[in-house]
N, C-alpha and C positions, 0 to 999 in steps of 0.2 A: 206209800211205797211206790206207785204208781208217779209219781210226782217226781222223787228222786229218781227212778228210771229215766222219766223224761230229759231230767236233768245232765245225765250223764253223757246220756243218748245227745246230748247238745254238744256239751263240751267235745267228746270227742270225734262229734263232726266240725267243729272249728277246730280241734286242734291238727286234723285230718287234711283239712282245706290248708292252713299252712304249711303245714308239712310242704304236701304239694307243690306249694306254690315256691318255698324256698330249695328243695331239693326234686323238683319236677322230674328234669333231664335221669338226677341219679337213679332217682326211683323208677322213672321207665327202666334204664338198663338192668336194674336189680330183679325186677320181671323179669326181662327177656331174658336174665341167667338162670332165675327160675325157671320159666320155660322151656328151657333147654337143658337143664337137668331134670325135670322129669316132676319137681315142686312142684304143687298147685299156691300160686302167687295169691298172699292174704288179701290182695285190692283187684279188683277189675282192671286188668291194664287200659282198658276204653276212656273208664273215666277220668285216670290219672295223666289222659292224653290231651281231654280234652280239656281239663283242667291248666295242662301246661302252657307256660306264657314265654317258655324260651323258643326263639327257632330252632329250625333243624341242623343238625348237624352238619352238611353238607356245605350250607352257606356259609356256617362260621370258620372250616377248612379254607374255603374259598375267598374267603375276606381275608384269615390270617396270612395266605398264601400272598396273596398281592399286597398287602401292607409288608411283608418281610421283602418281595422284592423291591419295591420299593424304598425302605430304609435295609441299608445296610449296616452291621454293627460291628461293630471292631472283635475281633477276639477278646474275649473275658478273661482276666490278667490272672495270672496264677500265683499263688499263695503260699508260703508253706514249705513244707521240704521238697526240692524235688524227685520228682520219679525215676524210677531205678533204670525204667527204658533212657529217660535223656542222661544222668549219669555215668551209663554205658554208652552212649554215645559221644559223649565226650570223652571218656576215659579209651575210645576208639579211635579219634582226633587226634588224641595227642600221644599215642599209642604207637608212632613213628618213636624208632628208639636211636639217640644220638648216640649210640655207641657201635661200631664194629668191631669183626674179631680176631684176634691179637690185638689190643687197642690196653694199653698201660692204663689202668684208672687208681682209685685209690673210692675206698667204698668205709661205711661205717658201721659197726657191730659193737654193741654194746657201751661199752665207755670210750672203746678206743677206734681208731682208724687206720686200714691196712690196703699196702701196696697190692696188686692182682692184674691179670692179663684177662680179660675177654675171653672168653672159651666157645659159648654159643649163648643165643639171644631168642628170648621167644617173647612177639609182640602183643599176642594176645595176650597174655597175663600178664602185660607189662615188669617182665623179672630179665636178670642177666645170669647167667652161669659163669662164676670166676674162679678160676686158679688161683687161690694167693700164693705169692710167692715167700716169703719165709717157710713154709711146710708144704706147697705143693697143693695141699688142700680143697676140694669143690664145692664152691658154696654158692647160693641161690639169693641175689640179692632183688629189688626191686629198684626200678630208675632213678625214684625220689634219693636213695641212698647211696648211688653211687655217682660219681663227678671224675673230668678226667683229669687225669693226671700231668 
């Protein structure tokens, strides 16, 4: 029995010591969260310090800092759908509306296409407000739909 105790008592001091040694850095910080919530941290933080083979953190800030100034890297190219903020900024762009009011256009609903004057214009939602002219009518088009006449 005595034997197998010892055994154990082995294994999990090598497997204690790698630990360490691959997760050093984590493990300290996993203490000091311990410590600061009030945990009694299952390892001696002392030993798991002296044990660690990474430097400090301060130097490796410091290293990364002057290597990034020194290479500069381009913007990381973007993938994908784009986002709703550049989207609406394009649809801001171009959001100048070619039409003025009383302005004769001829616009499209449903299957068909119909005669209309300009009423009023609102940029931001990109729509026009038209009178059609065979009934008089006020209808609410968007730019892509309407063309002038």
């Amino acid at each position: 029995m005595t034997i197998q105790n010892d055994m154990m008592g082995a294994i999990r001091a090598v497997v204690a010591d790698e630990v360490a040694k691959t997760l050093g850095r984590q493990v300290e910080l996993l203490e000091q969260i311990a410590r600061y919530l009030g945990v009694a941290p299952s390892r001696a933080p002392a030993a798991a310090a002296a044990k660690r083979a990474s430097p400090p953190v301060a130097s490796k800030r410091e290293g990364a800092k002057v290597l990034a100034a020194k290479t500069k890297s381009p913007a990381p190219k973007r993938r994908g759908r784009p986002r709703k903020v550049i989207a609406e900024a394009a649809s801001q762009e171009s959001a100048a509306s070619p039409f003025k009011a009383g302005q004769e256009v001829r616009y499209k609903q449903g299957r068909g296409s119909f005669t209309a004057h300009v009423t009023s214009i609102d940029e931001k939602a990109g729509t026009v407000t038209l009178a059609r002219d065979s009934d008089g009518k006020q209808v609410a088009r968007p730019f892509a739909k309407v063309e002038a006449a």
